[in-house]
C-alpha positions as CSV (number, residue, x, y, z in Angstrom):
1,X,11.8,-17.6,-7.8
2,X,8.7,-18.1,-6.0
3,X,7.6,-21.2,-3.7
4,X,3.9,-22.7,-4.0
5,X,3.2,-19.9,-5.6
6,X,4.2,-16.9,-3.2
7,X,6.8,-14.3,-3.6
8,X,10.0,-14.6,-2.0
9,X,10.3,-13.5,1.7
10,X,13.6,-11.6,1.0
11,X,12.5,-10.0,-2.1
12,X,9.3,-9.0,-0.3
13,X,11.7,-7.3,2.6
14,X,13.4,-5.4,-0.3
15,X,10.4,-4.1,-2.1
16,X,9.4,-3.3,1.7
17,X,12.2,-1.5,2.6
18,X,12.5,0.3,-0.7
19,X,8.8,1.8,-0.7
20,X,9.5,2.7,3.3
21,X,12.5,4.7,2.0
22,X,10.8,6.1,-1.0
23,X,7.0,7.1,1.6
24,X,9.9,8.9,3.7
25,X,11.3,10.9,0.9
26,X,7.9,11.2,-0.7
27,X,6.2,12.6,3.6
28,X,9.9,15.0,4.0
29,X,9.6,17.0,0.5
30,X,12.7,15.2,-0.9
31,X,10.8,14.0,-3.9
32,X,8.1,16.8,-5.1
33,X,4.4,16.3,-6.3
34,X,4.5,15.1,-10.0
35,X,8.6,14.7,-9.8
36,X,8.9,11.7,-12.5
37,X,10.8,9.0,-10.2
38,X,12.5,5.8,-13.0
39,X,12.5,2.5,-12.0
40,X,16.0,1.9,-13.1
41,X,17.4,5.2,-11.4
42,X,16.1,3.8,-8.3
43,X,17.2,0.1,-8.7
44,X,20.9,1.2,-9.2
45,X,20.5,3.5,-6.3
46,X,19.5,0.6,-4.1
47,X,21.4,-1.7,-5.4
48,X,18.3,-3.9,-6.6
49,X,16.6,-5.4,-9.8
50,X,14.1,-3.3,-11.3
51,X,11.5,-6.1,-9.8
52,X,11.4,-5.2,-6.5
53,X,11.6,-1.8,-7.4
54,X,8.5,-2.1,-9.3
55,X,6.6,-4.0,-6.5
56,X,8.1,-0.9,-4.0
57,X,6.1,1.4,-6.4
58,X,2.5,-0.7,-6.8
59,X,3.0,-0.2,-2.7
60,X,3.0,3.7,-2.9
61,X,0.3,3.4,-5.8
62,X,-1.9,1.5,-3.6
63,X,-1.6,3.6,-0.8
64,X,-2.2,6.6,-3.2
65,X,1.6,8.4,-3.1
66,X,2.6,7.5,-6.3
67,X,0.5,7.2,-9.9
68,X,2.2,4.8,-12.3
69,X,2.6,5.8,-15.9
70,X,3.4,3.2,-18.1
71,X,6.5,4.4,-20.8
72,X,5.6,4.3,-25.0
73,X,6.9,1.1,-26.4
74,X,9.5,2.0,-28.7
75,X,10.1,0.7,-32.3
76,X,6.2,-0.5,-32.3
């Protein structure tokens, strides 16, 4: 829940701490160019909502190491 309007400061620190993890695997070769990376592999593999994963990921996107794609809706 946010306060006055601004995120919280320990869902900030995870988002944080997830995008350093995922710039280190993205810098070392662990994840390749173009490797298709899902929000909710990567929330169960650090234990987190698919929120801060998602803010972890506008991090990388603004710094240029990641491209989001958006998924099809289904059923629509």
């Amino acid at each position: 829940m946010a306060l006055n309007g601004k995120h919280s400061p320990v869902k900030e620190a995870v988002s944080r701490r997830i995008a350093e993890s995922l710039r280190s695997k993205i810098l070392s070769g662990s994840l390749q160019p173009g490797q298709r990376i899902r929000q909710e592999i990567l929330a169960e593999e650090f234990g987190a909502s698919r929120l801060p994963v998602r803010a972890a990921l506008s991090i990388l996107e603004s710094d240029g190491l990641v491209t989001l794609v958006p998924t099809p809706a289904h059923g629509r």
